[in-house]
N, C-alpha and C positions, 0 to 999 in steps of 0.2 A: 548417931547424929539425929538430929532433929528436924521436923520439915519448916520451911518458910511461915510464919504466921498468914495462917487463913489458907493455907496449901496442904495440909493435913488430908491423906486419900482415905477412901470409904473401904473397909475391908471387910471380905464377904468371906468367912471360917471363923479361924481361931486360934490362938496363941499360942499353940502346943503342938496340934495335930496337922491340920490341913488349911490350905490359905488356896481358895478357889484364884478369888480377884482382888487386887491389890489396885485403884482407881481414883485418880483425883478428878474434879469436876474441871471441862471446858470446852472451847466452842469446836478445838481443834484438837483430838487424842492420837498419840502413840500409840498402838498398842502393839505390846511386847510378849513374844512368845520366850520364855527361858524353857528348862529343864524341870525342876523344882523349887518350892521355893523355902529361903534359909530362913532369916530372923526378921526380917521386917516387917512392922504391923502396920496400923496406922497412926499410932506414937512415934515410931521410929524408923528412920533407913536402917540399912545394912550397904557394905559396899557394893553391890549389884544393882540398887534403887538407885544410890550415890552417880554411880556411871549411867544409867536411863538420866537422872535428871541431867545433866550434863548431855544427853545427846539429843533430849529434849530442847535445851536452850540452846543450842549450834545447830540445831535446823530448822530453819525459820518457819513459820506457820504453825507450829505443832506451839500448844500450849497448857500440857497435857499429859498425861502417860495410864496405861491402862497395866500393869502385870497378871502377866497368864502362865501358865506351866502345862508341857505336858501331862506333870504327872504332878499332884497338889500336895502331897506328903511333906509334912516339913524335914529338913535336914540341913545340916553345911556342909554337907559331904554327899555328893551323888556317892558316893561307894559306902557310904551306909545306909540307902536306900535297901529295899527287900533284895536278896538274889533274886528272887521268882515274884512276879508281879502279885501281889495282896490286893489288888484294887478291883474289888468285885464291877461285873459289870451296871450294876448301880447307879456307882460312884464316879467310874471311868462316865457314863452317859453327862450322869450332872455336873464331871468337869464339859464335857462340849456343849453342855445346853449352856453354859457359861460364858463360855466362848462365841458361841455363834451368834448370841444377844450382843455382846460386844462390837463385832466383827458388822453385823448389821447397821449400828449406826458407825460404823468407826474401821473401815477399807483398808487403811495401811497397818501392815500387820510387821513390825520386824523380828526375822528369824532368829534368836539369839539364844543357841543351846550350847554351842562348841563341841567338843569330840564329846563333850562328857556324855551325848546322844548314845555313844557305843558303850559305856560304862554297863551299861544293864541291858539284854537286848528288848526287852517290852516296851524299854521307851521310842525305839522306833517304829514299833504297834499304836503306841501313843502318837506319836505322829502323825502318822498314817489314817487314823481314824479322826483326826482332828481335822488334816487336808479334805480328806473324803466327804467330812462333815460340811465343809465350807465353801466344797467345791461350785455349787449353784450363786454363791455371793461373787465369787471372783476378785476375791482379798488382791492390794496391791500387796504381794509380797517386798519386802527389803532385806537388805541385809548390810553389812559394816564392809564386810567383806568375806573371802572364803578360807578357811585355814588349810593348812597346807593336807589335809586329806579331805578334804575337798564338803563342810561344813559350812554353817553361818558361824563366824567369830563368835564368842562370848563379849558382848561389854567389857567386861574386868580386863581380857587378853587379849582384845584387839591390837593393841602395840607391837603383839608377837608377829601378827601376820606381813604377809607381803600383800601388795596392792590395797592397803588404806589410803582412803581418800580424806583427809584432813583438814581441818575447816582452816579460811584463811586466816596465821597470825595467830594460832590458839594453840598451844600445845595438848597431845594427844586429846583432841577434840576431833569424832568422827563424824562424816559429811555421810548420808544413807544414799546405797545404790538401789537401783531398780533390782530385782530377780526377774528376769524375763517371763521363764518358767520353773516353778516349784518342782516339776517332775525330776529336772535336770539336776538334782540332789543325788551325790552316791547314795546316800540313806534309804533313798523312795527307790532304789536300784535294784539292793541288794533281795 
């Protein structure tokens, strides 16, 4: 699918390998934490951008979206992701110098990995070193909700879980909660 005229985001990689940030311009940004990111550039969504912009326009204020990933590798499958993390420390750094530029001007960060977080264990290292990074900003963390092992939902699967908050009158339209505290993740636990 194709974005809105004059809604087309700035994309910071490239169309094959790695998609740091995926960013459209405005006064008021979302910005989205996923896992990986699939096929969208800034030609194109994919269904994961498809569901940000939709929870983009059901919460009011935001007029905007920013996509981030743990880990910047393209794939559509976290399970063909590396078994063993390939991301030199480098590259893992200039995914969170990515990040943290973002996160500076732009506070509300929603959590949006799902289980697919335990698919590979490095990307809860990813994680972990993204919180760690951010910690002196103090991101308003969000989330959709928590999946039943105790996760931020996916965009895409949010339908599945229990305790979604639904915008009024809109079908599967997600209303964003506060995360009190980020530590309170199984993830950041284990």
């Amino acid at each position: 699918m194709k974005y809105e005229a004059g809604k087309a985001p700035k994309m910071t990689g490239d169309k094959e390998n790695y998609r740091y940030v995926l960013q459209q311009d405005g006064k008021k940004t979302l910005v989205v934490l996923g896992v990986n990111p699939s096929t969208a550039s800034d030609e194109k969504t994919d269904p994961t951008i498809d569901a940000v912009l939709r929870i983009v326009r059901d919460n009011k204020g935001y007029d905007s979206f920013a996509m981030i990933n743990l880990y910047p590798k393209r794939s559509s499958k976290v399970s063909n992701l590396p078994a063993e993390n390939d991301f030199d420390g480098a590259e893992a750094e200039k995914n969170c110098d990515y990040i943290r530029k973002l996160v500076e001007k732009n506070r509300d960060v929603l959590l949006a990995f799902g289980n697919c977080i335990e698919e590979r264990k490095y990307l809860a290292t990813c994680f972990r070193k993204i919180v760690e990074k951010l910690s002196d900003l103090r991101p308003n963390y969000k989330i959709i909700t928590l999946t039943g092992d105790g996760n931020p939902c996916h965009p895409l699967y949010a339908w599945r879980c229990k305790n979604v908050i639904f915008a009024p009158n809109e079908d599967r339209s997600y209303l964003l909660q506060n995360l009190d505290d980020v530590n309170s993740l199984r993830i950041l636990k284990k």
